[in-house]
C-alpha positions as CSV (number, residue, x, y, z in Angstrom):
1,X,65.2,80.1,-86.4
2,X,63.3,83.2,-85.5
3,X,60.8,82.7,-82.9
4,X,57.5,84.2,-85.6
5,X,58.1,81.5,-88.1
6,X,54.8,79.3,-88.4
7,X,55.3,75.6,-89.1
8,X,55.0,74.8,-92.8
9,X,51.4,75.0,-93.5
10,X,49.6,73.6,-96.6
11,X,45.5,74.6,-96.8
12,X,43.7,71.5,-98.0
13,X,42.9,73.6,-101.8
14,X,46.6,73.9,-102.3
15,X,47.3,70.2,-101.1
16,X,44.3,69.3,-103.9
17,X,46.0,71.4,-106.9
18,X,49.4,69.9,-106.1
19,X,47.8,66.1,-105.9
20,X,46.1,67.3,-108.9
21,X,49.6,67.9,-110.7
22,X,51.2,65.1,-109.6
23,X,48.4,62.7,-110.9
24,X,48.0,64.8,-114.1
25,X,51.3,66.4,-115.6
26,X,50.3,67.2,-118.8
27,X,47.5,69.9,-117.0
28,X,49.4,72.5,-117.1
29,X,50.1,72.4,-120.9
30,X,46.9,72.0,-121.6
31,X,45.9,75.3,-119.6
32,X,48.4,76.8,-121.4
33,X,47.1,76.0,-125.0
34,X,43.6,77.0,-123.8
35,X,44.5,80.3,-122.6
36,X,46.9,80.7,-125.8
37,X,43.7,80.1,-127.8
38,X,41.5,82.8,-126.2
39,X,43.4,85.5,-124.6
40,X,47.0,85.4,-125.6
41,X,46.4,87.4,-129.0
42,X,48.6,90.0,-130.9
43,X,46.4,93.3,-131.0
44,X,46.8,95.6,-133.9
45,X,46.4,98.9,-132.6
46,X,45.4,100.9,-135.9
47,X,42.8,98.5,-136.5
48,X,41.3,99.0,-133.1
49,X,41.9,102.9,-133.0
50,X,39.9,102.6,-136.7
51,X,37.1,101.1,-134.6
52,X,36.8,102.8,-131.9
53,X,36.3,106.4,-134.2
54,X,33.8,104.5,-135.9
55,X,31.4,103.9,-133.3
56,X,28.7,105.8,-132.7
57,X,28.1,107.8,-129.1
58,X,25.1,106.4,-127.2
59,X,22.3,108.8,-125.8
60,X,22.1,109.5,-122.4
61,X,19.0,107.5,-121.9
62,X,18.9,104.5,-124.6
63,X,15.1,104.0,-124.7
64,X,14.5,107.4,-125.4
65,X,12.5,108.1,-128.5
66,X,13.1,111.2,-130.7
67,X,10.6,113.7,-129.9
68,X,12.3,115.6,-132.9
C-alpha cells in the first residue's frame, strides 16, 4: 500500500445520490427518458444549413433607426 493513498472518502453529496439510488432504482431510467425527450435528437444537417442561409444579419446596433 503506498504510503499517499487517502483512506476511502465519501463527501456527504455523493453518500446522498447513492442513498438516493438505493431507495429509488427506477431514477435513473427515468432521467434517461427525460433527457431522451429533450436533448437526445437526430439533427438533419441540410435542414439546419437551409436555415441558417435564411436568416437575416443583424445591425451592429439593434435599436438603431434608419436615418436613410
Amino acid at each position: 500500500m503506498s504510503i499517499f493513498r487517502r483512506p476511502d472518502y465519501q463527501s456527504d453529496t455523493t453518500q446522498f445520490i447513492n442513498q438516493l439510488k438505493v431507495a429509488k432504482p427506477e431514477l435513473e431510467s427515468q432521467q434517461l427518458a427525460g433527457r431522451a425527450l429533450l436533448w437526445d435528437k437526430k439533427v438533419d444537417r441540410t435542414i439546419w444549413s437551409e436555415y441558417r442561409d435564411g436568416q437575416v444579419e443583424q445591425k451592429p446596433y439593434v435599436y438603431q433607426t434608419n436615418a436613410d
